[in-house]
C-alpha positions as CSV (number, residue, x, y, z in Angstrom):
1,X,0.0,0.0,0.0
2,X,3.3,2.3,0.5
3,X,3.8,2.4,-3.5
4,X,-0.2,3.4,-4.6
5,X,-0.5,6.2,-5.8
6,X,-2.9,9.3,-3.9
7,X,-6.1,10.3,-5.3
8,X,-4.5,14.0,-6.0
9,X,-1.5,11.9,-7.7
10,X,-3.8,10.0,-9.8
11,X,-5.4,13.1,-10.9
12,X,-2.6,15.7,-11.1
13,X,0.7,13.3,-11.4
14,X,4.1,15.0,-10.1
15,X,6.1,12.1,-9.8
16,X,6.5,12.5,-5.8
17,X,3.9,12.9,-3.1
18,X,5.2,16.2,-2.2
19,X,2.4,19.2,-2.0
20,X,2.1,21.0,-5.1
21,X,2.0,24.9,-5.3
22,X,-0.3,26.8,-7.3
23,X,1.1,27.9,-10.8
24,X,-0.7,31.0,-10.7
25,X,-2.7,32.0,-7.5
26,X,-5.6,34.1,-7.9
27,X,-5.1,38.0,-7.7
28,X,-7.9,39.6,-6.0
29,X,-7.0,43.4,-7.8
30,X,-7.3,41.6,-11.4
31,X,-10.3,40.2,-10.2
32,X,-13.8,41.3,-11.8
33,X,-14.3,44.4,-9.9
34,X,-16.0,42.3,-6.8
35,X,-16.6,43.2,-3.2
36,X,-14.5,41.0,-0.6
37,X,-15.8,39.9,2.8
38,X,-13.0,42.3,4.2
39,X,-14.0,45.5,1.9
40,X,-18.0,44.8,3.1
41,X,-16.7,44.7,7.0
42,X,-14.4,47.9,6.8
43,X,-17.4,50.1,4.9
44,X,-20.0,49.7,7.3
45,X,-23.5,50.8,6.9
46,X,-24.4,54.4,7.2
47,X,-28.3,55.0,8.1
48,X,-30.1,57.4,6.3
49,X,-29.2,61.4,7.7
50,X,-32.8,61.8,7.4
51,X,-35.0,61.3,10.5
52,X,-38.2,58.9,9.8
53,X,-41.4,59.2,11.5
54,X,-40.8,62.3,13.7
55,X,-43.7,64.0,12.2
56,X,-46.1,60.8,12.8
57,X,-48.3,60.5,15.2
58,X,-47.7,57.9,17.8
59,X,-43.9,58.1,17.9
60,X,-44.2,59.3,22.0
61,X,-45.7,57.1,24.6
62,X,-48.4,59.7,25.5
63,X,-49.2,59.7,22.3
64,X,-49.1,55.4,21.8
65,X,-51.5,55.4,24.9
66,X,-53.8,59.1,23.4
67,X,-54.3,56.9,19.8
68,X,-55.8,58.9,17.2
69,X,-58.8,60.0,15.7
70,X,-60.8,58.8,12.8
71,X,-60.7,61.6,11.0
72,X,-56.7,61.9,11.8
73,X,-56.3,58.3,10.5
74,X,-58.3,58.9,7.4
75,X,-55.7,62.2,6.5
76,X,-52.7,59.8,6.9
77,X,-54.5,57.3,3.8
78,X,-53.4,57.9,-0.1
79,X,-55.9,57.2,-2.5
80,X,-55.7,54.4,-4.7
81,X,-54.2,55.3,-7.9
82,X,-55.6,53.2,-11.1
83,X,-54.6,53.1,-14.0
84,X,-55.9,55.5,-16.7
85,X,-58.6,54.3,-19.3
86,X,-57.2,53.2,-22.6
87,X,-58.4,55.5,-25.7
88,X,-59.5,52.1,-28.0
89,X,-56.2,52.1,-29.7
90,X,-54.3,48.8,-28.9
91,X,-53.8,47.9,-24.9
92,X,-51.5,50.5,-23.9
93,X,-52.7,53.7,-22.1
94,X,-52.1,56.6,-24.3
95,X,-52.7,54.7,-27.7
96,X,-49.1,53.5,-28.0
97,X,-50.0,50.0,-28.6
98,X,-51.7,47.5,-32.0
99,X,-54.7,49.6,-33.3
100,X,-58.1,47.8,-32.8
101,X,-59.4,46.5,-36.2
102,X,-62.9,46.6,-36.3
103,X,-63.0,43.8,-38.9
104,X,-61.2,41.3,-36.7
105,X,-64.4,40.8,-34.9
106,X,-64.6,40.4,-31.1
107,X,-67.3,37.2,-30.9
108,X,-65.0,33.7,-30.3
109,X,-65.8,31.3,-32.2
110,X,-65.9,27.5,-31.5
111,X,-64.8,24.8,-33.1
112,X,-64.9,25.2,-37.3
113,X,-65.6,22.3,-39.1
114,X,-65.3,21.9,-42.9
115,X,-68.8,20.5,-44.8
116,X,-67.0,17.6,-45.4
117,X,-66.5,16.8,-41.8
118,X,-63.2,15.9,-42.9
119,X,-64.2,12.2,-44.3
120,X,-65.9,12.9,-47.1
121,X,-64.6,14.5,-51.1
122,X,-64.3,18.6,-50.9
123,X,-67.2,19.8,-53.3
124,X,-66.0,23.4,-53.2
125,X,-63.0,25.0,-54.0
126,X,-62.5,27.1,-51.5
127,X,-61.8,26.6,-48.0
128,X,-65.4,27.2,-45.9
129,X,-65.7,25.8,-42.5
130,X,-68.8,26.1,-40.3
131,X,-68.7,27.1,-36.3
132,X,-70.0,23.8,-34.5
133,X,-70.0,25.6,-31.1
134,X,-67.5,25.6,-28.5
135,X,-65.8,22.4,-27.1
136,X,-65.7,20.8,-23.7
137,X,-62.3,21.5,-23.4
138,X,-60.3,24.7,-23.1
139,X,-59.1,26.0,-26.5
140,X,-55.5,26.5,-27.2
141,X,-54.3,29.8,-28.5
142,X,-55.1,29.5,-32.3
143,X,-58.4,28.2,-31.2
144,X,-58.6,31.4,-29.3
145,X,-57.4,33.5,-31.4
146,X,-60.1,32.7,-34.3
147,X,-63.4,35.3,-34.2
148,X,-66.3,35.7,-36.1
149,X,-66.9,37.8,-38.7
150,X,-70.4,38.6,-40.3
151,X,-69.7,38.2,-44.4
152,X,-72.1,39.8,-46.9
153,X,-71.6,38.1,-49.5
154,X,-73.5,34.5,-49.6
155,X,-71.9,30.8,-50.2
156,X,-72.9,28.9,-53.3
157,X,-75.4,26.5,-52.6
158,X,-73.7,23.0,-52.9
């Protein structure tokens, strides 16, 4: 067992069993710009000069034990800022967004299937489907995606 080699030696082979030094060892000034443990500990942390709360009720203990009045409670609350209405231009507020086409229609439809059914020979050219209603299951997102669109002009009869 004297004459095995180590598992570093098997690895990393020297020729002796001696400890190996580093070829290069890491400089920390050439390193990416990053904060050591030792530059965190000597900096600190520096609370804001600023005092919070002074102006607040409830900051004394006479004041904890007074509590405050309804109507000094309901000063202290910001409204609820929502967002404003969009103009009908697209989904962004201010009508920076996809402009609304009228002809895209905004009734889903459901599932389209061809006259056909998809066993039988195509008797028209053209690609015609017809809306059977919606599914059981949840649509993916071309299904979703499809809307209605009332047509004026009328199909051949077939």
């Amino acid at each position: 067992m004297g004459t095995d080699p180590m598992a570093d030696d098997a690895y990393q082979p020297t020729g002796s069993n001696e400890e190996q030094e580093d070829a290069a060892p890491l400089d920390l000034q050439d390193a990416l710009d990053e904060r050591t443990y030792d530059d965190t500990l000597d900096e600190g942390y520096s609370p804001p000069e600023k005092p919070l709360g002074v102006t607040k009720h409830g900051t004394t203990a006479a004041e904890q034990h007074e509590g405050e009045t309804l109507d000094e409670r309901l000063a202290e609350e910001v409204p609820d800022v929502s967002a404003p209405d969009g103009d009908g231009v697209g989904d962004e507020p201010g009508g920076e967004g996809e402009p609304v086409d009228p002809e895209a229609g905004t009734d889903r439809s459901g599932r389209l299937v061809a006259p056909d059914e998809g066993v039988r020979e195509d008797t028209t050219k053209e690609t015609v489907a017809q809306d059977v209603g919606v599914d059981g299951g949840a649509a993916g997102a071309e299904e979703a995606a499809v809307h209605v669109v009332e047509d004026e002009t009328e199909l051949p009869e077939s």
